[in-house]
N, C-alpha and C positions, 0 to 999 in steps of 0.2 A: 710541496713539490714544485719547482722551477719548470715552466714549459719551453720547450724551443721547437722551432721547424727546422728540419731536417732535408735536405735539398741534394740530389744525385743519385740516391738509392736506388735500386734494379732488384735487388731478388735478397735471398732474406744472407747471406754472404755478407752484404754492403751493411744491413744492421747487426748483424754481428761484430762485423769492426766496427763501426762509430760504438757499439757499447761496450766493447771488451775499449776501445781509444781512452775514452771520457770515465769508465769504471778505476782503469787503474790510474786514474791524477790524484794526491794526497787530499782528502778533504773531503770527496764523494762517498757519502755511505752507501749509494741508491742510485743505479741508472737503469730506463726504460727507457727501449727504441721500440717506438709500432713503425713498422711496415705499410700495415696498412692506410692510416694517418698521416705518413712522414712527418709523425714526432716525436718528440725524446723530453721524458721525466727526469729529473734530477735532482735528489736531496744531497745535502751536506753544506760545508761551510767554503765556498770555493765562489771565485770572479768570474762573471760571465766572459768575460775577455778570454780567461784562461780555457771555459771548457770548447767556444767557438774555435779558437786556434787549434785544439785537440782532435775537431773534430776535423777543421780542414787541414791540418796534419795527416789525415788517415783518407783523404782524396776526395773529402765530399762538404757540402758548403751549410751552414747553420745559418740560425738568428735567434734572440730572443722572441717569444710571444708577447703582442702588445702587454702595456699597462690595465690595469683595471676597465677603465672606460673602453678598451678597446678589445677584448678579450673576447668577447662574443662574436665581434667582424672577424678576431682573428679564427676563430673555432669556424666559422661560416667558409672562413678562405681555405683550411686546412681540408675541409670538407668537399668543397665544391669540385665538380671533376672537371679538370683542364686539361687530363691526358687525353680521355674519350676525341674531345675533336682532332684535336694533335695526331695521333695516331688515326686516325679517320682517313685524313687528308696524306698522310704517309701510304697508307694501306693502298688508296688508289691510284697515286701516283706510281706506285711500284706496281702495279696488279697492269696497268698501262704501255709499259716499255716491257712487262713479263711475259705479257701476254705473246706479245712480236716475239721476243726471245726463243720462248717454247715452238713459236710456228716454225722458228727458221733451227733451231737444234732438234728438235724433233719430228713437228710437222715436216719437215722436207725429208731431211735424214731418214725417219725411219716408217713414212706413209708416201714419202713423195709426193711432198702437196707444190704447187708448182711457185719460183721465184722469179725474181727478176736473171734476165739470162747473165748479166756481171755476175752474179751472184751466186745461180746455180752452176757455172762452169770453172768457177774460182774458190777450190776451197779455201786460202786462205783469207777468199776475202769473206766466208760466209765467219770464220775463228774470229776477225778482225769485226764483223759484227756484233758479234755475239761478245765478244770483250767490252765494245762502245757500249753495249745494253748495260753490262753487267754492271760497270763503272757506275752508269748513269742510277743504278738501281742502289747500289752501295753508297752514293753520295746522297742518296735522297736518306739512306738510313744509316747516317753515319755517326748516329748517337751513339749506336752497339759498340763502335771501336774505338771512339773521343773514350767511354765509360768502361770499354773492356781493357783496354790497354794504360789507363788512368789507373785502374786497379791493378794489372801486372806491375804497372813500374812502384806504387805502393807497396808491391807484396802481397795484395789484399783482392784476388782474383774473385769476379764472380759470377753471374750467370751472361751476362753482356762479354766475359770473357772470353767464355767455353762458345758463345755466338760466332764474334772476331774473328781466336782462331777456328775455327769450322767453316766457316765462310772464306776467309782467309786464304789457309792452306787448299781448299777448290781454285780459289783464283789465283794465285800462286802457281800451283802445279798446272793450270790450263793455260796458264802464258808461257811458263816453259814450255809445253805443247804445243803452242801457236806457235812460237821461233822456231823450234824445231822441224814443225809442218815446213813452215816457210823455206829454211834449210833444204829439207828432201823436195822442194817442187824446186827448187833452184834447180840442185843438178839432179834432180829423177825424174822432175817433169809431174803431172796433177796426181797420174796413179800411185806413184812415190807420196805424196803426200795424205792420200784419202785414207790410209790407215789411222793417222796422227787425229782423225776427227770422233775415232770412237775415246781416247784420252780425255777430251774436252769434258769439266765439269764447272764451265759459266752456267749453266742453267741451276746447277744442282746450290751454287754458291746465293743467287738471287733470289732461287724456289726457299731455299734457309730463311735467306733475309726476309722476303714475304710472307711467309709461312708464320716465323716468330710476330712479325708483326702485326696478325692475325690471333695469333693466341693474345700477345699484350692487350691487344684494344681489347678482345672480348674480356678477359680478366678486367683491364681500367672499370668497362661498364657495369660489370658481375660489382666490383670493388666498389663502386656509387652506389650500388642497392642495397649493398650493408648499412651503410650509413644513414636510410630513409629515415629509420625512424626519428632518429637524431637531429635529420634536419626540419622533418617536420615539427619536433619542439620546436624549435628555432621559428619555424612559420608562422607558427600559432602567439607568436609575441605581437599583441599592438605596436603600430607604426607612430601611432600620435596617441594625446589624453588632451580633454576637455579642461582645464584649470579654471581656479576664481580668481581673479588678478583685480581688484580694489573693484570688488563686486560687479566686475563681469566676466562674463565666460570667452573664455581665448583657446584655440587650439594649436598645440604646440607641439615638436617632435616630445614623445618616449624619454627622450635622454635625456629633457631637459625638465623634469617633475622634479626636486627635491623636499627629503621630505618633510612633512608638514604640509606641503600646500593640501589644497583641497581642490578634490577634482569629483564631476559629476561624470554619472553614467547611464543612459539610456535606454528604454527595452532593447535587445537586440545587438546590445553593441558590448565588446568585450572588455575586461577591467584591466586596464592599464599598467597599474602598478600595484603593490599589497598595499592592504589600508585598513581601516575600519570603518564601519557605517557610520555618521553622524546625524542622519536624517534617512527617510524612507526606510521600504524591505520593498523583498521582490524575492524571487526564487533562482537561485544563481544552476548552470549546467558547469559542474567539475568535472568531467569528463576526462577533458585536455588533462589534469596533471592527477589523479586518482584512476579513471578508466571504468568510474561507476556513473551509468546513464543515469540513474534518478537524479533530478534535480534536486536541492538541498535548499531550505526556505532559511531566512536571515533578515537580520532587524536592526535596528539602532546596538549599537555594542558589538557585536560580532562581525570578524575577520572576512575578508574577500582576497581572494589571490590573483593575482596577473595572470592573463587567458581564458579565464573564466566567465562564462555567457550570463548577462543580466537579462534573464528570460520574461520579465512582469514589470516590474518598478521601477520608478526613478527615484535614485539614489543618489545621495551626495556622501564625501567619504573625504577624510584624511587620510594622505599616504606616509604608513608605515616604515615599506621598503622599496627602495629602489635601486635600477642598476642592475648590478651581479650578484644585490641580495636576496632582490626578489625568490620566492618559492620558486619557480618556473626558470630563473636561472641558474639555480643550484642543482635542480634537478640535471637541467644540461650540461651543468659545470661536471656532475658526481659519473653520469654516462660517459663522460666525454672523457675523465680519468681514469675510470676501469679500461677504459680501452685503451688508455696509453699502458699501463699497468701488464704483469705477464703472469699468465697462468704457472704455476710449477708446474704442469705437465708439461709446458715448452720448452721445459729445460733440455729436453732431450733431444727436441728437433734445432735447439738453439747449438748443440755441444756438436752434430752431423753437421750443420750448416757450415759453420764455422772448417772446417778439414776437407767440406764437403769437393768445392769447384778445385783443388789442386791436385787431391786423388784424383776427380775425374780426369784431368790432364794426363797425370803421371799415367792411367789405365789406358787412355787413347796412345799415349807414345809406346807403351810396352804392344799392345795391338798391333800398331804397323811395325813396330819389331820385328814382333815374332811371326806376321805374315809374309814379310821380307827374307824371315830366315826357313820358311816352309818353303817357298821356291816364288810366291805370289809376284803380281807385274807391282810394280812403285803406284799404279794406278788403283787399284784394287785395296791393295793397300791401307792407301791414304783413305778411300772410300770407307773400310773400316772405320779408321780413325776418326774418318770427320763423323761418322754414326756415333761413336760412344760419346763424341763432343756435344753435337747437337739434340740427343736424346733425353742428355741427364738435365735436372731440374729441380735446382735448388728452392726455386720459389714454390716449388708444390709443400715442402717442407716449412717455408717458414710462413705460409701463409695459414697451414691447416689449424695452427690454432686462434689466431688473431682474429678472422674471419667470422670464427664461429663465437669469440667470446664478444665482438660487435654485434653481431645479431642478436644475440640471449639478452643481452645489455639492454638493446633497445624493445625488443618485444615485450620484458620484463618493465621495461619506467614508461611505456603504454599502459599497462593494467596497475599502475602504482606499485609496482616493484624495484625496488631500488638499488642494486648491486654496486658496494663502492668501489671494489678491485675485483678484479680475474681470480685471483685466489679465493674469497668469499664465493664465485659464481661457481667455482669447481667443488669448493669444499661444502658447500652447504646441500650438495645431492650425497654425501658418505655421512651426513647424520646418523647416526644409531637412537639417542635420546634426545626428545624435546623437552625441555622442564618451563612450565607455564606458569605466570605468574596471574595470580587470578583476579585481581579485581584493574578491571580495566582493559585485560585480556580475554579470560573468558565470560566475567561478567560485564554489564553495563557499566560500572564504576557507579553510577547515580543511584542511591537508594528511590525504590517506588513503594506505592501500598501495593498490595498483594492480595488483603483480606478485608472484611470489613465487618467487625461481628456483632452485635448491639446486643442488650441485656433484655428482658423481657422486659417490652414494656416502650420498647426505647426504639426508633426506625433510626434505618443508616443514615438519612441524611441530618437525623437529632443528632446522631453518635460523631458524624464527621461534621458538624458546626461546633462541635462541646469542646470537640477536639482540636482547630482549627484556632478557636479562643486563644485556649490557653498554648496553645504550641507556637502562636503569631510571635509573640516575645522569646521567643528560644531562639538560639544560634546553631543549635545541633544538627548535625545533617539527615538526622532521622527526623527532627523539625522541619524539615525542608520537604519532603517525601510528602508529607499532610499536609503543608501548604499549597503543594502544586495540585493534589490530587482534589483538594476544593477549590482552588484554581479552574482546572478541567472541568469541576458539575458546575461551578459559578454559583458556590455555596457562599451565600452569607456569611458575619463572624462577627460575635461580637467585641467590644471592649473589654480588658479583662484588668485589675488592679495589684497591686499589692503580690506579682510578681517575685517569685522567688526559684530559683532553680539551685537542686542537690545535689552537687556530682556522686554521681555515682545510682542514684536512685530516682528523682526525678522532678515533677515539678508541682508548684502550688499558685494559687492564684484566689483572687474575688470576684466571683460572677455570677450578676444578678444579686448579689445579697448574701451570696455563704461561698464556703470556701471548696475551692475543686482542685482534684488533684489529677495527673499524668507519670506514668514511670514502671519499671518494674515490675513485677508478681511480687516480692517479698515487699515492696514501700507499699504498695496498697492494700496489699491483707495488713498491714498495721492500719490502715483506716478507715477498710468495712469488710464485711464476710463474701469471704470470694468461692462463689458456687462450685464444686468438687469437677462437675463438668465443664466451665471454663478453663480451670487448669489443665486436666485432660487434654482440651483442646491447646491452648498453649504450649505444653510439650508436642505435641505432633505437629503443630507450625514448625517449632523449634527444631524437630527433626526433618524438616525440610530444607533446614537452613536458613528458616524468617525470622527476625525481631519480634513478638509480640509486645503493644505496646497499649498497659490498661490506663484507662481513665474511668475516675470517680466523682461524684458531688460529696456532701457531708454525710448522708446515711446510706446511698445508695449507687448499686456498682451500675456505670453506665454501659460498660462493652470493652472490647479490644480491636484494636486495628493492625494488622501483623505488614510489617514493612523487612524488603528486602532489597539486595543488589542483586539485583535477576542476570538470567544467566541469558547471553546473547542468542537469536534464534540460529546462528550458523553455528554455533560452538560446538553441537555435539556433532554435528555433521563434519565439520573439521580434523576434528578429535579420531572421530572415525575412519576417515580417508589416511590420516596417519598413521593410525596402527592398520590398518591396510598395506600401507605402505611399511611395514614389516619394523616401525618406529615403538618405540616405547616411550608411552607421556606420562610424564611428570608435572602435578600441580603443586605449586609453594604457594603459598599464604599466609598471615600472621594471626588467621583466626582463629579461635577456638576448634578443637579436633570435629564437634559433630556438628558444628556449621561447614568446618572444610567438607567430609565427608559428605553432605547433604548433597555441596554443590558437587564435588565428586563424581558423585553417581549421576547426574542429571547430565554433566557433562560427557563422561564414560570412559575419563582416566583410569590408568592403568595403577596409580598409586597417586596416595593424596599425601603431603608433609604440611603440615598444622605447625602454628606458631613461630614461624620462621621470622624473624623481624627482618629489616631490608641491609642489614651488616650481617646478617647470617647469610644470604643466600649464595653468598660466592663461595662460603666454606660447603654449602648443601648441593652447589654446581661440582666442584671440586670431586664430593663422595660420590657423585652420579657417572663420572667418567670411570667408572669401573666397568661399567657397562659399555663401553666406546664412545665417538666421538659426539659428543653434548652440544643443543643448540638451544639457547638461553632466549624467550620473548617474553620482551617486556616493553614499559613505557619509556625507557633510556633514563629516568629523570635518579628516582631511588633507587633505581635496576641496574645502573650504571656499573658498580664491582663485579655483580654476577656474567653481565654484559662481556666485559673484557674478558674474565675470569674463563667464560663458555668458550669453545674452541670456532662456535660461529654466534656472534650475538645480532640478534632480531629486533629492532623498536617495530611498536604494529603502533598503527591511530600517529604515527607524525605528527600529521597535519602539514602546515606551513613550518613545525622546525624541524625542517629534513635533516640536517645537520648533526645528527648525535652522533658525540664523537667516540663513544667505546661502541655502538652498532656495527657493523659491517655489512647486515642489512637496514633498508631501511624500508618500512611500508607504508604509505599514504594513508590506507586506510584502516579503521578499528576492528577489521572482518577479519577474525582467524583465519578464515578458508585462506587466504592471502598467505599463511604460512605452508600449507602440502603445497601449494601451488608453484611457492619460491622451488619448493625443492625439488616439484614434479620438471619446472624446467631448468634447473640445474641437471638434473640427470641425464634432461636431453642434450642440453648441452655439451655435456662430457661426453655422453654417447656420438655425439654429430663428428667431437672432438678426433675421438678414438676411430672413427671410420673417416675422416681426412687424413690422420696418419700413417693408417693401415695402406689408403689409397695410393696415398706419398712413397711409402718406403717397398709395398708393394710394385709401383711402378718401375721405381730405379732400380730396385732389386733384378728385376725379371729383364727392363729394356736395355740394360748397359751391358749385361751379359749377348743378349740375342743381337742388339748393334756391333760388340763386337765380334761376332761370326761364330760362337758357344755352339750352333745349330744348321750351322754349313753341312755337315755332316747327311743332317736330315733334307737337306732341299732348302733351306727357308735363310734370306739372305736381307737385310735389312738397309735397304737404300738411304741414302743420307736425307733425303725430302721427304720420305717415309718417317724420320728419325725426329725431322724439324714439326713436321705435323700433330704426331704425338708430343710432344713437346710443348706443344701449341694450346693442346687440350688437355694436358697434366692440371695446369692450376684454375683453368677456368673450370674443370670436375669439381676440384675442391670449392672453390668460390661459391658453386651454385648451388653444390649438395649443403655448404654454410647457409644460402639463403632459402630453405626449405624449413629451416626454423621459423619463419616468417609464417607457416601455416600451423603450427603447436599451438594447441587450446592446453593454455597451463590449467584453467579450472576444468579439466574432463579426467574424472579418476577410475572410467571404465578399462583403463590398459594400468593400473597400479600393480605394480606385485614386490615383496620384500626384496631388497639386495641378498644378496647370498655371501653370506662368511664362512672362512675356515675352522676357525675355530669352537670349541670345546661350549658347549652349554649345558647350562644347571641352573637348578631352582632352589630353593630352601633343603628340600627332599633329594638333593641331586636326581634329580628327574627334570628332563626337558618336557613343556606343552607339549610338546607334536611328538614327543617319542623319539628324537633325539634327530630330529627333521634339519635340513640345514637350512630354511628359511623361518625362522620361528623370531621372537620379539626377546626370549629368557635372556638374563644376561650372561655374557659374552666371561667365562673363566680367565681370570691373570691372575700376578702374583699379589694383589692386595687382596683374592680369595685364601690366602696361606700366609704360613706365621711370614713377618715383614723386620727381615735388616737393612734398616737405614742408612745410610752415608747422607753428609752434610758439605758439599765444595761450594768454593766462592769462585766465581768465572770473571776476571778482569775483563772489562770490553770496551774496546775503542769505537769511539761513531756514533752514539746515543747522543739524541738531541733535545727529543721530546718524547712527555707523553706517549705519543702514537710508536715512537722507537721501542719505549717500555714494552707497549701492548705485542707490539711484535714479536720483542723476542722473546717474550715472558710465553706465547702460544707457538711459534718455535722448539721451546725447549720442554713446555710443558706434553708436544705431540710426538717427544720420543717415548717411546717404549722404556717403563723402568722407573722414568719421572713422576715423584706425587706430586711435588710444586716448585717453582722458582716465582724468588720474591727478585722484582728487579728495580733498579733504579739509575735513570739516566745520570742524575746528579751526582751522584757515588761512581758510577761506571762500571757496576757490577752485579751478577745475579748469585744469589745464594740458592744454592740448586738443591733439593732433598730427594734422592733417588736411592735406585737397589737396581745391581747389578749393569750399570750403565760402566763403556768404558770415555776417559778424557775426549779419547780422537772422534766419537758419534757424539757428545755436547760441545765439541770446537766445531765440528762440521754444520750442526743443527744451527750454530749461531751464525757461520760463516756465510750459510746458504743465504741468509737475510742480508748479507752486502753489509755485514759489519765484522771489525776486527777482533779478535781473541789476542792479548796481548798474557795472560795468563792464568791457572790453572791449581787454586789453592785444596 
């Protein structure tokens, strides 16, 4: 995706045209405008030339985002707030000559507070002040009309419009009032004129302008606090690295490490750039890019990240990665895109937005209308009008969702949460199934010992030296388990000869004089009598899900050592908090059923599937969406089909390769808990979502009716500086209520409780768990519970580019209703759809909503 900045924007009206502008040029598959960033995403095969011109076609000014090397300054600049002081200095200046204004149209007029005697004996020289102010008020904030009337003459009106005219038509109609006054003191003398001074609406036009300028600024600053987290990545990058330049040490900007070189680092002082140790350990603080305080010990061969505290040692290191590949700025790069990125919930406030600012025109002109034609004065009237003008507020709308999916963003890549798009952040709280992939997931991935049994006769540390021997020459990774674990006691070991390993059974060797073997139950009862109660024992390791693994000399059995890939200590806790969270888990694995099952229960999945190889599990993600919408975690590597395949796919344990590219999430760290957590703030998010646009459409619902006089009736009449005030504080509500996500503990599952569906639930028995409860885990009844007629179309599509296009639409078309699968492929230009009871125009639509074309329909 292409970045650009985006320059003139006001309220979400102005991003609506530049993406409806740039959406329809030939060549664009994909355009996002954020608002809140003033930037704009753009895929397809199209000239920057082309889409800048498109854009200042539609009355607002572009640029590309720097090159590679500059791309971070640019995210820093796009970030940094420069309205805040701008508007600061507006605010006061106008609050300055406002203030005079108010004394001399109100304080005198209607308290009698005393003036100068020209001035209190002369009304029209009090009109002829009150004009000078107003002017001088209007000039100082004359962006509203430069940006509102830029937009009329475009076509493309929008909240700077509805400002213009409202402000406007006051000053307008109060200068006609002023000549007029002037008129009647001509030939009627001062009392002929002191009527014309209750018409006067200079104050009400500069208390607008003031007013809005009040709400702008507090929104500008509410708009910087979204973005903290983001920029505190950003802080958290060293400025300089220590380098070795013909063996000595030089300190040099950050920008200028390439890699290979070799750069040292000191206690205390943060890692520059990704690298590996070459020398020393020390205990590094990851903090900065995972969000887990325990420090993490590291040695010669293992990886270091940029940002990260060398808490102990000095260190010397080759750099691996630098620049925009570094870990730490991809993290920023991946925040920094979801947020240019747009929720599909937006869609709705995107399609109001858009019609929104020229119904409000069209409704202020029918208002003084129909006031005019009730018997109303031209004054009153117009008061009306400039109320429904000034009230409405587009920007509460287009900011309710942008706001909140920058905060979740950021709160989320604080605790090593990684959200690539707005879509993934909204989709991944409507989970119904997790399907877990177990080794590496819920287990450690690393086989340990577990047991450690010796024969009569024989102590553990004989048993695990005998063992140690003969397992030194093995490559197996169950060999690996008994080297570390006498590693850990710093057991002895001898030499051992004449080495042999069996696949499948196990191994032999010469030590000390005779020959010894390792492997199996069935290879060692061929080479001594294996006590009736070790085997015993060995099946109940087995049924815990351990290896047992026996070792023998030439007559006599020395013992068993039982190794397994233990199960992580948060796993089950994890496990739990999900089906809490009213989720049904699923664990896949390729191992045998009562090794799955072991680990199973220990973990306290809801269903275990055994023997899944890693080309099965996209077909076993596939069967699982019976149940609703499926969230796939895995290691991204082998996992990668199921990945796409899942309707939100998870990598967990990253590490430094944030980057997988079928993920949609991505998690730092190897901690389950890290997956309820994504979803606990996902939910918030959407929640935060849903009551910004409640707040939004609530507001203009209720204020544009009562602005325009709906409640005259009842007493209650809604003054135009009344109208601008609310107005003021429409989107700084939203803004703020967006930055209270900023207090969410994603890891606290004391508030968890199931989402609620509509639908139909059954079990094997058609019987629901709960008695047919609408918050229960059973699965969710469709038509792949009942007999299944297939149809088989091929959907022509224009605009696929990549990869990521495929995954797109393939999870598009796979989240209609009716869809068992679509195979898609960008190279072909076509998906082959397998559905029941789907019609064409719901898979044109499903493709289309993705900003690609349907060109036909086989």
């Amino acid at each position: 995706m292409k970045q650009y900045t985006v320059t003139g924007m006001s309220c979400a009206a102005c991003s609506a045209r530049v993406e409806k502008a740039v959406s329809n040029l030939p060549g664009v598959t994909s355009c996002s405008v954020s608002l809140l960033t003033n930037s704009m995403g753009v895929e397809g095969s199209i000239s920057d030339s082309e889409i800048i011109a498109a854009v200042q076609n539609a009355g607002y000014g572009a640029a590309v985002k720097g090159t590679e090397k500059t791309a971070k300054a640019d995210t820093e600049d796009a970030l940094a707030d420069k309205e805040t002081p701008k508007l600061k200095k507006r605010l006061f200046s106008s609050l300055g000559f406002l203030i005079v204004l108010m004394y001399i149209s109100m304080g005198h007029t209607m308290w009698g507070w005393p003036l100068p005697e020209f001035l209190a004996q002369n009304p029209v020289a009090i009109g002829l002040s009150e004009l000078i102010l107003t002017v001088v008020v209007m000039v100082i904030n004359q962006k509203f009309f430069i940006s509102g009337f830029k937009g009329l003459i475009h076509k493309a009106p929008n909240m700077d419009t509805l400002v213009a005219l409202g402000a406007g038509a006051g000053f307008v109609y109060s200068t006609y009032a002023l000549f007029a006054m002037s008129a009647a003191q001509i030939s009627g003398g001062t009392e002929a004129a002191a009527h014309w001074m209750h018409e006067f609406y200079f104050e009400s036009s500069a208390m607008i302008l003031t007013l809005i300028t009040v709400g702008k600024m507090l929104e500008a600053r509410s708009k910087g606090k979204t973005t903290d987290a983001l920029k505190g990545l950003m802080n958290m990058a060293p400025k300089t690295a220590n380098i070795i330049v013909d063996g000595k040490e030089q300190n040099v900007p950050v920008e200028q490490v390439k890699k290979g070189d070799i750069f040292v680092v000191r206690p205390g002082e943060n890692v520059p750039v990704d690298g590996v140790i070459i020398e020393g350990s020390s205990a590094f603080d990851e903090s900065a890019l995972t969000g887990e305080s325990i420090p993490v010990d590291k040695t010669v061969g293992d990886s270091v990240s940029a940002a990260t505290v060398n808490q102990a040692g000095f260190i010397r290191c080759e750099a691996t990665r630098v620049g925009e590949d570094t870990t730490l700025s991809q993290i920023i790069k991946m925040v920094s895109d979801a947020a240019a990125t747009k929720a599909p919930i937006a869609k709705i406030a995107d399609k109001v937005s858009g019609v929104f600012v020229p119904t409000v025109i069209s409704i202020a002109v029918i208002t003084i209308v129909a006031w005019l034609i009730a018997g109303q004065s031209i004054g009153y009237a117009l008061a009306r009008g400039i109320s429904v003008l000034v009230i409405s507020c587009p920007c509460a709308l287009g900011l309710a969702t942008p706001v909140a999916i920058m905060v979740g963003s950021g709160v989320g890549a604080k605790q090593g949460v990684l959200f690539k798009t707005a879509a993934a952040l909204e989709e991944t709280g409507r989970i119904s199934v997790v399907a877990l992939d177990k080794t590496g997931t819920i287990t450690a991935g690393t086989p340990v010992v577990t047991d450690m049994i010796p024969a009569d006769g024989v102590g553990e540390n004989d048993l695990l030296r005998f063992a140690a021997s003969l397992e030194s020459k093995s490559e197996h990774p169950l060999s690996n388990a008994v080297m570390t674990k006498a590693l850990e006691l710093n057991t002895d070991y001898s030499e051992v000869t004449d080495f042999v390993a069996l696949p499948g059974n196990g191994l032999s060797a010469r030590l000390n004089g005779e020959t010894v073997y390792g492997g199996n139950m069935s290879f060692i009862k061929t080479r001594v009598n294996l006590p009736e109660s070790v085997a015993m024992k060995a099946d109940a390791l087995a049924a815990e899900g351990k290896t047992p693994l026996f070792f023998a000399a030439e007559n006599r059995f020395m013992g068993l050592i039982a190794v397994a890939d233990t199960i992580k200590p948060d796993s089950p806790k994890a496990v739990e908090e999900l089906k809490k969270m009213g989720i049904k888990v699923v664990m896949l694995t390729g191992d045998n059923k009562r090794t799955a099952e072991a680990i199973g229960r220990q973990a306290g999945v809801d269903e275990v599937i055994a023997g899944v190889l890693p080309e099965g599990k996209e077909n076993t993600v596939r069967e699982l969406k019976k149940y609703g919408k499926v969230a796939m975690v895995g290691d991204g590597i082998n996992d990668a089909p199921a990945l796409t395949r899942a309707d939100i796919g998870i990598a967990i344990g990253a590490g430094a390769d944030i980057a997988v590219d079928a993920a949609d999430v991505v998690l730092m760290n190897s901690s389950l808990k890290d997956v309820p957590a994504a979803i606990r703030l996902s939910r918030k998010t959407l929640k935060n979502i849903h009551e910004n646009l409640f707040w939004a459409f609530f507001y203009n619902t209720i204020g544009i009716p009562v602005a325009a006089g709906a409640l005259v009736g009842l007493g209650i009449t809604l003054n135009p500086m009344l109208g601008a005030a609310a107005m003021s504080l429409s989107s700084f509500c939203v803004v703020t209520n967006a930055l209270r996500l900023n207090l969410f503990d994603m890891h606290d599952s004391s508030k968890d409780k199931p989402l609620k569906h509509k639908e139909t639930h059954i079990k094997e028995n058609n019987e629901c768990c709960s008695g047919g409860e609408k918050e229960c885990a059973c699965p969710v009844e469709t038509a792949q519970n009942k007999e299944e007629n297939l149809m088989v179309k091929t959907i022509k599509i224009e605009g696929m580019m990549c990869g990521h296009c495929e995954a797109s639409v393939k999870k598009a078309l796979e989240a209609v209703e009716g869809v068992k699968s679509a195979e898609v492929s960008h190279s072909a230009g076509t998906a082959v759809v397998t559905f029941e009871n789907v019609s064409d125009e719901v898979l044109k639509k499903a493709v289309e909503e993705k900003d690609y074309k349907v060109l036909d329909i086989e």
